[in-house]
C-alpha positions in Angstrom: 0.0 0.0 0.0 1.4 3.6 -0.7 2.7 5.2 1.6 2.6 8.6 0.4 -0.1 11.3 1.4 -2.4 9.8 -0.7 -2.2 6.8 0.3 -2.5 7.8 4.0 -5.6 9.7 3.3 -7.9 6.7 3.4 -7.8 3.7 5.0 -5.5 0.7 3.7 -7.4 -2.3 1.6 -5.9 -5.3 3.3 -7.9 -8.3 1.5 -7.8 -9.3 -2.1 -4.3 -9.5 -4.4 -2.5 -6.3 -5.1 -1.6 -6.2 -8.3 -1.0 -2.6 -9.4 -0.5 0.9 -8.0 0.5 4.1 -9.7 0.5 7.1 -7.7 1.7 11.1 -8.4 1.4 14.1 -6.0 -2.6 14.5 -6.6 -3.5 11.0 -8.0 -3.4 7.8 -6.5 -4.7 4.1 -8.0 -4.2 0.9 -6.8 -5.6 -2.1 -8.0 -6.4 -5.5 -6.5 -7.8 -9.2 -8.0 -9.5 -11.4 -5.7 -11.6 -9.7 -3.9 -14.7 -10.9 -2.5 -18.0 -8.4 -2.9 -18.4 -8.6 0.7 -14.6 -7.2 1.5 -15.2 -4.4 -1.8 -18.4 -3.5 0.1 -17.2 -3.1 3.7 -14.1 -0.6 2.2 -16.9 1.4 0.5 -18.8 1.6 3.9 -15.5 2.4 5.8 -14.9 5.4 3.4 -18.5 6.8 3.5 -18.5 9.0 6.6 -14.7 10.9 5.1 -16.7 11.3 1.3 -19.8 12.7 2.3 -20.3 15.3 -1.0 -21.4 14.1 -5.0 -21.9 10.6 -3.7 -22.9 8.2 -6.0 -23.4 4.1 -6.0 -24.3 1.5 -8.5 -24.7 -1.8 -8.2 -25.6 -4.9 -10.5 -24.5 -8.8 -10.0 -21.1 -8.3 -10.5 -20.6 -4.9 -9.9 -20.6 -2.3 -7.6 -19.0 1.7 -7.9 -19.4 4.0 -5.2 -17.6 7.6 -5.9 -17.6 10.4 -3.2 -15.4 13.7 -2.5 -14.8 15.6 0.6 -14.0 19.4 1.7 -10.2 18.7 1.1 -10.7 18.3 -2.7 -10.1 14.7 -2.9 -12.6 12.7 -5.1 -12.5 8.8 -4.0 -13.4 5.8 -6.7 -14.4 2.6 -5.9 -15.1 -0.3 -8.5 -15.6 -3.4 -8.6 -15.6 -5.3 -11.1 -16.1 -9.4 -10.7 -13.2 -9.6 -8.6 -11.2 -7.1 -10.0 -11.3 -3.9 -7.1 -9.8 -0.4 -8.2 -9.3 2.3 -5.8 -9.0 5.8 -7.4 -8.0 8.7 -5.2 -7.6 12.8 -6.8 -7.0 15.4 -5.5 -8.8 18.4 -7.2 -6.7 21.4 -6.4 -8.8 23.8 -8.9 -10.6 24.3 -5.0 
């Protein structure tokens, strides 16, 4: 998990595989396989009360995306995707 500022602005996915992360001073994704829709869900919950503005949620079978941003600029994505989880993090400094 990054350890950057980005990264420490939300909490740290601990289930699943990680597979990916890419990160820069205002943008931060980090990818996982293997993730049950039960662990995707909880991290989603666990982010809800820190993302409370623009929120939206979708769900279907094998899907879900959840997106919220916060008074600090920074816009949160959430999707998963079978069992394929991305975590999206920017930081919108046009504030």
């Amino acid at each position: 998990w990054p350890n950057s500022d980005m990264g420490k602005s939300i909490p740290e996915f601990k289930k699943g595989k990680l597979v990916g992360a890419m990160e820069t001073s205002n943008y931060l994704l980090v990818n996982f396989e293997e993730v049950k829709q039960s662990d995707a869900a909880a991290y989603i919950e666990k982010n809800k009360p820190n993302f409370t503005l623009d929120n939206y949620e979708s769900k279907s079978e094998d899907m879900i995306s959840w997106y919220g941003a916060n008074d600090a600029g920074l816009k949160l994505t959430l999707t998963l995707s079978d069992a394929s989880f991305s975590i999206m993090l920017l930081l919108d400094e046009s504030e």
